[in-house]
Each structure stands twice: as structure tokens, then as C-alpha cells.
MARBA-3410 file (N, C-alpha, C, O; in Angstrom, 1 decimal):
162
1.5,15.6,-44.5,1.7,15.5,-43.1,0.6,16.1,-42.3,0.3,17.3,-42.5 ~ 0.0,15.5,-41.8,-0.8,16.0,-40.4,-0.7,16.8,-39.4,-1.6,17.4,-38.8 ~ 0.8,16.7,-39.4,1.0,17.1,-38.0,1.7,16.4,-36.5,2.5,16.9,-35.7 ~ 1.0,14.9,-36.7,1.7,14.1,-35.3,2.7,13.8,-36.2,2.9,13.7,-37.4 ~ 3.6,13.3,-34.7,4.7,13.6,-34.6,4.7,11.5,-34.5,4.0,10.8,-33.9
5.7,11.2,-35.3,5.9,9.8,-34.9,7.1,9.2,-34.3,7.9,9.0,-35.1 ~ 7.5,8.7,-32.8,8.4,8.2,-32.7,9.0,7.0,-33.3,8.2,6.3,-33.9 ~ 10.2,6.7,-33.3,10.5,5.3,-33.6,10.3,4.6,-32.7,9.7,5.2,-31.8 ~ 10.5,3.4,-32.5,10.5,2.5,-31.3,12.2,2.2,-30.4,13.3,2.0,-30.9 ~ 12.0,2.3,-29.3,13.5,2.1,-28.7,13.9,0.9,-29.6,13.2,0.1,-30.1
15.3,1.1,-29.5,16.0,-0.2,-29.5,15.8,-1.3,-28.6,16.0,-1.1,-27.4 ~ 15.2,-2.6,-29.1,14.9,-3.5,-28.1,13.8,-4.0,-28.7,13.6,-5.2,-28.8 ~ 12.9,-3.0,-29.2,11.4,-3.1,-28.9,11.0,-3.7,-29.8,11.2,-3.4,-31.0 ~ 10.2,-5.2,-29.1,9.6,-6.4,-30.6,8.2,-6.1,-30.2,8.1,-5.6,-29.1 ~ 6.8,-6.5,-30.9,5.6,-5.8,-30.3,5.6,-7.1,-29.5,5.3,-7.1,-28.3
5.9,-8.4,-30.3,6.2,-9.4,-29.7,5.9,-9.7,-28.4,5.0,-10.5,-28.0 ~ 6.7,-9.1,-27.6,7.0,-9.2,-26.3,6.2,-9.1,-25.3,6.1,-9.6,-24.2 ~ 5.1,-7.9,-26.2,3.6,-7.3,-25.1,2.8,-8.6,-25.2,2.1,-8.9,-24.2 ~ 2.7,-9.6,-26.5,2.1,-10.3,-26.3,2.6,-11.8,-25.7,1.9,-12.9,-25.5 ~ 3.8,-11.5,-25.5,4.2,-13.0,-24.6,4.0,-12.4,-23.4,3.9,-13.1,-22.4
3.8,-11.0,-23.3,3.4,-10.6,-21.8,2.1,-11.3,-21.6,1.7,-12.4,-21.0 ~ 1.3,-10.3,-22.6,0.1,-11.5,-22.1,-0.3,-12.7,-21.4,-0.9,-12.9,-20.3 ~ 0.1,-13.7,-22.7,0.8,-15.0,-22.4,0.8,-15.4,-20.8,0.2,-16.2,-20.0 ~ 1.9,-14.6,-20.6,2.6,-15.0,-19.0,1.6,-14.6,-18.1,1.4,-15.0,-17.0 ~ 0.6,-13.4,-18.8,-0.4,-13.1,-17.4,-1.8,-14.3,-16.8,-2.4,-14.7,-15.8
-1.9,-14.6,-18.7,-2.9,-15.8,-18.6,-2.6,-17.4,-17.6,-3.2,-18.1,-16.8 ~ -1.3,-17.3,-18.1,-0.9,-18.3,-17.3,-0.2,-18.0,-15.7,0.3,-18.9,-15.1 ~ -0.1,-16.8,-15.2,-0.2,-16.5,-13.6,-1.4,-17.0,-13.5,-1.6,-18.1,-12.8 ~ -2.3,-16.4,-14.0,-3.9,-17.0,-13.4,-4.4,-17.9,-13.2,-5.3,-18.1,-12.3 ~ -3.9,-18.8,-14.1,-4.3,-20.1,-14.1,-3.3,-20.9,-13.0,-3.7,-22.0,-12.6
-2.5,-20.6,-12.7,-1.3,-21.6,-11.9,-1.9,-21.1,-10.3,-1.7,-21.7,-9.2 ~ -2.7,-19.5,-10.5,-3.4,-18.9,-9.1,-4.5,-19.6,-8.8,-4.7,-20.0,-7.6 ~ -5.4,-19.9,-10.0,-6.3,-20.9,-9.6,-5.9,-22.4,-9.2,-6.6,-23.1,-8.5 ~ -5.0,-22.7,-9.6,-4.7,-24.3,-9.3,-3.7,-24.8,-8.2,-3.6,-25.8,-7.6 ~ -3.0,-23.3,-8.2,-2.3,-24.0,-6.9,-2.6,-24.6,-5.6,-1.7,-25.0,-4.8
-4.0,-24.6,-5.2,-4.2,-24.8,-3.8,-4.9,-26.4,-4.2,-5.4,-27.3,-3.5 ~ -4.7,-26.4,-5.3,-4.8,-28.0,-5.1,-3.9,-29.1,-5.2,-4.1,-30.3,-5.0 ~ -2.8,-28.4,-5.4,-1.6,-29.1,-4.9,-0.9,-29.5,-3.5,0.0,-30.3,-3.3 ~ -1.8,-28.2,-2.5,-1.7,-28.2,-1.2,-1.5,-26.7,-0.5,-1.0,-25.8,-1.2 ~ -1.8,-26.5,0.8,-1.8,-25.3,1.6,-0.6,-24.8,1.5,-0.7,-23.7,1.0
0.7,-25.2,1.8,2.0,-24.9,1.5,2.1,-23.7,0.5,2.0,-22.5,0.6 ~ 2.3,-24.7,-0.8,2.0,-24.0,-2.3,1.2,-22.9,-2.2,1.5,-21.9,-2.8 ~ 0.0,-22.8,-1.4,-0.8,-22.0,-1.7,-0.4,-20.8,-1.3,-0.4,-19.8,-2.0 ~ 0.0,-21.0,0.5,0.7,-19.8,0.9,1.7,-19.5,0.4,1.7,-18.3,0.2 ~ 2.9,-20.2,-0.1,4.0,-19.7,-0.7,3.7,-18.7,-2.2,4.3,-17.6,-2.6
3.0,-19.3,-2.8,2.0,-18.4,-3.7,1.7,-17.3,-3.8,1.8,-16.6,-4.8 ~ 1.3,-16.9,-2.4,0.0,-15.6,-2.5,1.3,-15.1,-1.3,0.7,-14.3,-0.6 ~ 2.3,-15.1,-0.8,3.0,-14.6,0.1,3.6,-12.9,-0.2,3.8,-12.1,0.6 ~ 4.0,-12.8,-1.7,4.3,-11.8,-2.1,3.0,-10.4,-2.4,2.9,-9.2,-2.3 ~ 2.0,-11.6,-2.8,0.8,-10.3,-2.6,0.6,-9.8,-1.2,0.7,-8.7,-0.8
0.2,-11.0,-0.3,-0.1,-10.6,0.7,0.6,-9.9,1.5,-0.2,-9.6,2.4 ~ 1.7,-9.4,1.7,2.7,-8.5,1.9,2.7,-6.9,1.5,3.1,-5.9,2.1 ~ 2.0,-7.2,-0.3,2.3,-5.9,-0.5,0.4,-5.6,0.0,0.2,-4.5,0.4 ~ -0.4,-6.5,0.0,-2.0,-6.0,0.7,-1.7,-5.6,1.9,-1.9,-4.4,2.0 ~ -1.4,-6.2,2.7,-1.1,-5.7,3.9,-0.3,-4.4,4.5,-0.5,-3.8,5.6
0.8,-4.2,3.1,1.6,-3.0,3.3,0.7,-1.9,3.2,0.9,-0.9,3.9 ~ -0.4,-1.9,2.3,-1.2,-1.3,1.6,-1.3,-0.5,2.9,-0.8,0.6,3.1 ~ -2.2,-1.5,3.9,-2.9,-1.3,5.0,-2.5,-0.5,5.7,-3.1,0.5,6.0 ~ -0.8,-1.0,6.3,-0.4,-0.4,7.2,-0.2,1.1,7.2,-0.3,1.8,8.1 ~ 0.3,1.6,5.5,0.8,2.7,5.6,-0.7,3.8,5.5,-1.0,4.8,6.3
-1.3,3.3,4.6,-2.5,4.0,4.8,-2.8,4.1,6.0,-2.5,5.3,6.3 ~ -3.3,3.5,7.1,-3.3,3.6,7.8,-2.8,4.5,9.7,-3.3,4.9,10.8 ~ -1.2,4.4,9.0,-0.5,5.1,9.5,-0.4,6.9,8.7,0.1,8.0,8.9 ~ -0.8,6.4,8.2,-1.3,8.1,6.7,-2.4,8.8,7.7,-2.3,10.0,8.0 ~ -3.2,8.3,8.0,-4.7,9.0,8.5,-4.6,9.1,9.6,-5.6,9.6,10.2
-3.5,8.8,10.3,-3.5,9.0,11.6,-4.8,7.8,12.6,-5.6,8.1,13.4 ~ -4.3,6.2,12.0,-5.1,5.1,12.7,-4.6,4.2,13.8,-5.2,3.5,14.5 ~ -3.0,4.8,13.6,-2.5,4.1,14.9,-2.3,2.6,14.2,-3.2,1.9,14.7 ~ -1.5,1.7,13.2,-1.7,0.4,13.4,-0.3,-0.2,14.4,1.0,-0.1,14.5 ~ -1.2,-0.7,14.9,-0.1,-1.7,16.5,0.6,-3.0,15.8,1.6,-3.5,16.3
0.0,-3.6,14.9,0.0,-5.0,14.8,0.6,-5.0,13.1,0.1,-4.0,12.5 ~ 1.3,-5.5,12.6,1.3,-5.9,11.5,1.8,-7.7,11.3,2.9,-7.9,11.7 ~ 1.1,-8.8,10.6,1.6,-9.9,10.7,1.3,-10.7,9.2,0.2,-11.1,8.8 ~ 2.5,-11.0,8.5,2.4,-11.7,7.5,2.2,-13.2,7.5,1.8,-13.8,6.5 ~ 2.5,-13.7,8.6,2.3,-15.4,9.4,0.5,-15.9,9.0,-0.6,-15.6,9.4
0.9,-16.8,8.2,-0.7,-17.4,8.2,-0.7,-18.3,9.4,0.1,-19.1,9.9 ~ -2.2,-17.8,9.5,-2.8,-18.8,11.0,-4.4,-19.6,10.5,-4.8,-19.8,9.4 ~ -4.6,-19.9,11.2,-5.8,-20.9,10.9,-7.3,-20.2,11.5,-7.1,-20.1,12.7 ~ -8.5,-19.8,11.3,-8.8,-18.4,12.1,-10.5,-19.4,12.0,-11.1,-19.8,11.0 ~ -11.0,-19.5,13.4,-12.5,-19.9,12.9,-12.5,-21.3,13.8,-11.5,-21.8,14.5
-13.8,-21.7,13.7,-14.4,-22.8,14.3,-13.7,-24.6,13.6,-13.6,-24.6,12.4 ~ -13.4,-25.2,14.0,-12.9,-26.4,13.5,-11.6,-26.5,13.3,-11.1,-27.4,12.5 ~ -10.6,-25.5,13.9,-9.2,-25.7,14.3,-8.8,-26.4,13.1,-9.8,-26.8,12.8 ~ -8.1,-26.7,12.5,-7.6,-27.7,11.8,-8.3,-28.0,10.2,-7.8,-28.4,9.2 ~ -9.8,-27.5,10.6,-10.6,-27.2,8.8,-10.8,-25.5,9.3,-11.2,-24.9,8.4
-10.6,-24.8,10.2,-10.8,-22.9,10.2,-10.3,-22.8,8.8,-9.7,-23.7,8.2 ~ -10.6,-21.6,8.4,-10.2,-20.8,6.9,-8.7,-20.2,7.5,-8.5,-20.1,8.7 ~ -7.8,-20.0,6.6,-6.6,-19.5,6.7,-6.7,-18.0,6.5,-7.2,-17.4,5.5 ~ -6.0,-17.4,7.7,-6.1,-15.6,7.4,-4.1,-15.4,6.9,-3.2,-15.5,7.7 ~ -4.1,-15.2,6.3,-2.8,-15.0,5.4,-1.9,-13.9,5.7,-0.6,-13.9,5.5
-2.5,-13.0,6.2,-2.1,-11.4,7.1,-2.8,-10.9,7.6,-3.9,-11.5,7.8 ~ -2.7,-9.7,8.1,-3.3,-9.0,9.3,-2.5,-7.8,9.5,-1.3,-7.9,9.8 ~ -3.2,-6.5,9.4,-2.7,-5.4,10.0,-3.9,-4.8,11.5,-5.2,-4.6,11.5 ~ -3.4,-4.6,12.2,-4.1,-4.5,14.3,-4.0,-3.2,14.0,-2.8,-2.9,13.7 ~ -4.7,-2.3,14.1,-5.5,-0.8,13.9,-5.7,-0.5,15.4,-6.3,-1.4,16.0
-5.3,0.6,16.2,-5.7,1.1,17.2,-6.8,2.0,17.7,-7.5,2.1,18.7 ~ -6.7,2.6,16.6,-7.4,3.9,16.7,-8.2,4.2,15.1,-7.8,5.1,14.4 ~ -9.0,3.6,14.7,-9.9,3.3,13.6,-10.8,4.3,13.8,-11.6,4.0,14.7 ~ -11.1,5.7,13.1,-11.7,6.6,12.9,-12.8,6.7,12.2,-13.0,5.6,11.6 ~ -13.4,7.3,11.9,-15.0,7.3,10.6,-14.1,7.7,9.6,-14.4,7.5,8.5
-12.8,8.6,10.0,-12.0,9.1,8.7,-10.8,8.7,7.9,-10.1,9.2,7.0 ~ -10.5,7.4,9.1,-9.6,6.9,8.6,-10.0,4.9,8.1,-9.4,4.1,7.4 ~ -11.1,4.6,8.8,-11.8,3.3,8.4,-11.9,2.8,6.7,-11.7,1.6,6.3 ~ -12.2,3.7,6.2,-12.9,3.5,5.2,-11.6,3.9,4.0,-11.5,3.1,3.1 ~ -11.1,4.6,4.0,-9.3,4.4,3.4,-8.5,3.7,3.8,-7.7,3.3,3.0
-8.5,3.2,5.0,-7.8,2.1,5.5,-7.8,0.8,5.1,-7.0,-0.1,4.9 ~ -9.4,1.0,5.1,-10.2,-0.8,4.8,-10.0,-1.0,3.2,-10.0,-2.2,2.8 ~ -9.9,0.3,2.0,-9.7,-0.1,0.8,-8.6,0.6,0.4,-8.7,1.4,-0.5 ~ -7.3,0.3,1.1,-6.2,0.9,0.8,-5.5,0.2,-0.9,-5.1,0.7,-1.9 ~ -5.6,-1.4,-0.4,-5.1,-2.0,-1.5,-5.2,-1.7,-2.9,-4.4,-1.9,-3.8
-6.6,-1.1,-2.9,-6.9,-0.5,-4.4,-6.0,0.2,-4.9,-5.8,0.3,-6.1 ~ -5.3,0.7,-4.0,-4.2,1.6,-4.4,-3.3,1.6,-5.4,-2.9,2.4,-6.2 ~ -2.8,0.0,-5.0,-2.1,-0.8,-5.8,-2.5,-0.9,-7.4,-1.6,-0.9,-8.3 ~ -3.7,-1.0,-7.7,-3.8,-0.7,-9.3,-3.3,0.6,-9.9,-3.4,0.9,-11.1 ~ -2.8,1.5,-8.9,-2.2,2.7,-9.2,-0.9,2.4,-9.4,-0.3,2.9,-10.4
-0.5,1.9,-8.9,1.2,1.3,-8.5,1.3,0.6,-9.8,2.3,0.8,-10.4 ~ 0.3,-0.3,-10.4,0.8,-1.5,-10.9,0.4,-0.3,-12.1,0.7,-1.1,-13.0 ~ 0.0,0.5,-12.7,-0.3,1.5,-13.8,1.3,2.1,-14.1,2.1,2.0,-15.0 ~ 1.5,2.7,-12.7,2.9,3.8,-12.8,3.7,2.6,-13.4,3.7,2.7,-14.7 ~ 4.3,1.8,-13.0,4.8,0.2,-13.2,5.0,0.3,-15.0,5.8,0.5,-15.9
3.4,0.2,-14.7,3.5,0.0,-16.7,3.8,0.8,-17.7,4.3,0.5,-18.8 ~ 3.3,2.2,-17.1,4.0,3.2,-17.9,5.6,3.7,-17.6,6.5,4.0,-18.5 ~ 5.7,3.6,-16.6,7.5,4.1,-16.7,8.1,3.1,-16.6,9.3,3.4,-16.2 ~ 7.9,1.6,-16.9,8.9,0.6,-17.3,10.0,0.7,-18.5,11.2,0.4,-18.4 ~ 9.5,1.0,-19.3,10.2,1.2,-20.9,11.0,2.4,-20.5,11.2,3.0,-21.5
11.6,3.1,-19.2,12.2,4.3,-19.2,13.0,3.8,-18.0,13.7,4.5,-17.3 ~ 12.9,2.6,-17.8,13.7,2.3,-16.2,15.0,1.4,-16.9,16.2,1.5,-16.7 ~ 14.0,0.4,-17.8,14.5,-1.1,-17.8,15.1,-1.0,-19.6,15.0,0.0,-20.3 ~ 15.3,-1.6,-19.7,15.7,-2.3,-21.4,14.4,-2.9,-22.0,13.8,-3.7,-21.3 ~ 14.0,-2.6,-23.1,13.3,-3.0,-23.8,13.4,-4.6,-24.4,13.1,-4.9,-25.6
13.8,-5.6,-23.5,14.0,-6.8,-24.1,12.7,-7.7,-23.8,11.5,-7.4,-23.7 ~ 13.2,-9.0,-23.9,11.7,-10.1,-23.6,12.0,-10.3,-22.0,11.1,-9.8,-21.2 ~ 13.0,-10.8,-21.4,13.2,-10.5,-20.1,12.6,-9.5,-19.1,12.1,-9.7,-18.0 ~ 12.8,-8.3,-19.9,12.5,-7.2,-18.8,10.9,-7.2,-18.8,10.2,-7.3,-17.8 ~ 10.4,-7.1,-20.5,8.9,-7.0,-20.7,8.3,-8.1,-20.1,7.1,-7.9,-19.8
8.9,-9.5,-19.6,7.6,-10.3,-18.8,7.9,-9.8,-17.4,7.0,-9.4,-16.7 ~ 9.3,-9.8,-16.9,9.3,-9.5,-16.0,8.0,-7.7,-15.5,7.3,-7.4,-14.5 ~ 8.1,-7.2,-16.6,7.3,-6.0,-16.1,5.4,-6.6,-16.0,4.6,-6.1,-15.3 ~ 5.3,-7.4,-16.8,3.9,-8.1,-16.9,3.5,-9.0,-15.4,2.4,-9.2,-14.8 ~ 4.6,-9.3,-15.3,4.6,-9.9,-13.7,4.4,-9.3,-12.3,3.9,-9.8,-11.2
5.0,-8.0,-12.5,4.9,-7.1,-11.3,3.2,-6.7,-11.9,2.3,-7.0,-11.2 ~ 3.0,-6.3,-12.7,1.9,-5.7,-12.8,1.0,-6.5,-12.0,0.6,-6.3,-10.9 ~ 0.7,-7.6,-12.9,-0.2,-8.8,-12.5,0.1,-9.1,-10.8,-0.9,-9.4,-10.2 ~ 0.9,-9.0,-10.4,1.3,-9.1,-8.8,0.4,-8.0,-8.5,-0.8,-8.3,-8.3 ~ 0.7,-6.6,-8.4,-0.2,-5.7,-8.0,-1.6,-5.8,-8.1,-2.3,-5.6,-7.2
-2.0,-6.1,-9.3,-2.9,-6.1,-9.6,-3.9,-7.1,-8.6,-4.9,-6.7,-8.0 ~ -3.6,-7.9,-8.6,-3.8,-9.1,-8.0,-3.8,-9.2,-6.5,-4.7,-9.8,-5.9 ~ -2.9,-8.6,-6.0,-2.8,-8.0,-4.4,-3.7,-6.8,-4.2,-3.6,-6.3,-3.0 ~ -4.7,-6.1,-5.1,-4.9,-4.9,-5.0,-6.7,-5.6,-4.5,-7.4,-4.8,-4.0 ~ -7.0,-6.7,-4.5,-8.4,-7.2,-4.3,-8.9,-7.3,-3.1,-8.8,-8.3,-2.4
-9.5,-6.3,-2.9,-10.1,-6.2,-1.0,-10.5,-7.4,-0.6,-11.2,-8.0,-1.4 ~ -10.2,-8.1,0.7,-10.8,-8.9,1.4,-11.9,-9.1,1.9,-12.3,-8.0,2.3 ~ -12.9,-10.1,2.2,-14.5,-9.7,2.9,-13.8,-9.1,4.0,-14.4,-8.0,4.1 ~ -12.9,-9.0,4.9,-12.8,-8.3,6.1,-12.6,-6.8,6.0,-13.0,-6.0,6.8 ~ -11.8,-6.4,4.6,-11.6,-5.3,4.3,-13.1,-4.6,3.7,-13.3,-3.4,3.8
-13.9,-5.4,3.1,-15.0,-5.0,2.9,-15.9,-4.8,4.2,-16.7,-3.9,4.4 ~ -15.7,-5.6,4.8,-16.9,-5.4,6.6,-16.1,-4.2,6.8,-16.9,-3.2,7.1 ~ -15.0,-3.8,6.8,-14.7,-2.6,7.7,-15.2,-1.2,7.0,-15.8,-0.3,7.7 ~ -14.9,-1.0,5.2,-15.0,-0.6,4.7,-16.5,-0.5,4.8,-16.9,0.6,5.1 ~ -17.4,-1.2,4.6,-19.1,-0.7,4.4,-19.6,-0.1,5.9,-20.4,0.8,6.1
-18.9,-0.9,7.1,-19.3,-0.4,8.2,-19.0,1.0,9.0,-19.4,1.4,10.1 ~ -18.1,1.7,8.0,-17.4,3.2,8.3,-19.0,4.5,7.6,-18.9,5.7,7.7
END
């Protein structure tokens, strides 16, 4: 003996399962890239749960640093020259009071969320049941976070200009 110490594996536990996680992550991605060609609808319906938690990112950080946000809006609008071809802005958090010390935390709050989607992964196996269920379902939140955690060019203009 060595010394380490070896656990067994919970009850539940197939290794299986991490790799149908996988599986399901490959194919979020691919269904992320393809859905907007099925149509705008789809697309927003798609990205509605990220963008929610991006935006939440925003707001609380924000309201963390003392930035004042006024505005919070998950409503896609159509934003830009050609009304009708404009790019779609998906959310929006309205900042009142944007600081040199709160811009630049504010503007890359989302990253945060790779933190979220870590805690996620590690205290899943202590929340949930170790089944195939629970394990994609936990591959899925990850991948959600993870995925919502990707700064915007707007979040980057704010962020490089602090």
C-alpha cells in the first residue's frame, strides 16, 4: 500500500454516463450552430436561456459595484441600419452610473459563469443521483453556462474602453 486512500464509486455510477455526457455536449453545439438556419424564431428560442443568464451576469455585477443598472431587457429587438436586415440584440442591461471601477467588471461579468458552470460540475454528484438522467442533465447546465459565459463585441467595447 502507498498510502492513497481509494474510494468506491457511488451507487449509480457507470463511467458511461460522463461519456454520453460528452456526446450530448457535441451535439448542443452542433444544433447551436445550425439552428439559425432553420429561422430567427428557433434561434431566439435557442439562445433565450443563455441570454438571460448573460444578462443576469450583468445586472448583478453591476449592481455589486455600485453601477446603478436602470434597464434590464431580455426582448430581442432588431438594432442598426436596414430595419428589417439590422442585427438582432437578444438582451440588454441600461447602466446608469458606469465607473472606471465598475465598467470593466461589469462589461466581463459573464465570465463569471465558467465559475458557476465548474461549482455545477463539481457538486453535482452530491446534489443529484448518480444516474444517466441526472449526468446529461448536469452536462447540459454546464454547457449552458459555459456557453452564456462568452462576452459580446459590446461587452468587449465597454470592457477595453474602461
Amino acid at each position: 500500500m502507498d498510502g492513497t486512500i481509494l474510494y468506491p464509486p457511488a451507487a449509480g455510477y457507470e463511467p458511461w454516463h460522463h461519456f454520453a455526457g460528452v456526446l450530448l455536449v457535441i451535439l448542443l453545439a452542433v444544433l447551436q450552430g445550425r439552428v439559425g438556419r432553420i429561422g430567427t424564431c428557433w434561434q431566439i428560442c435557442w439562445a433565450l436561456p443563455g441570454t438571460l443568464l448573460h444578462e443576469l451576469s450583468h445586472l448583478v455585477v453591476a449592481a455589486v459595484t455600485g453601477a446603478r443598472p436602470v434597464g434590464f431587457s431580455i426582448v430581442p429587438r432588431r438594432q442598426g441600419e436596414g430595419g428589417s436586415k439590422g442585427r438582432w440584440v437578444l438582451g440588454s442591461v441600461t447602466i446608469s452610473r458606469l465607473g472606471p471601477l465598475s465598467a470593466l467588471p461589469s462589461a466581463l461579468a459573464p465570465l463569471a459563469l465558467n465559475g458557476v458552470a465548474y461549482y455545477l460540475y463539481l457538486g453535482w454528484a452530491g446534489w443529484f443521483p448518480q444516474d444517466l438522467p441526472h449526468t446529461l442533465l448536469m452536462y447540459a447546465a454546464v454547457y449552458l453556462f459555459c456557453y452564456s459565459s462568452i462576452p459580446s463585441g459590446q461587452d468587449l467595447k465597454v470592457a477595453l474602453s474602461s
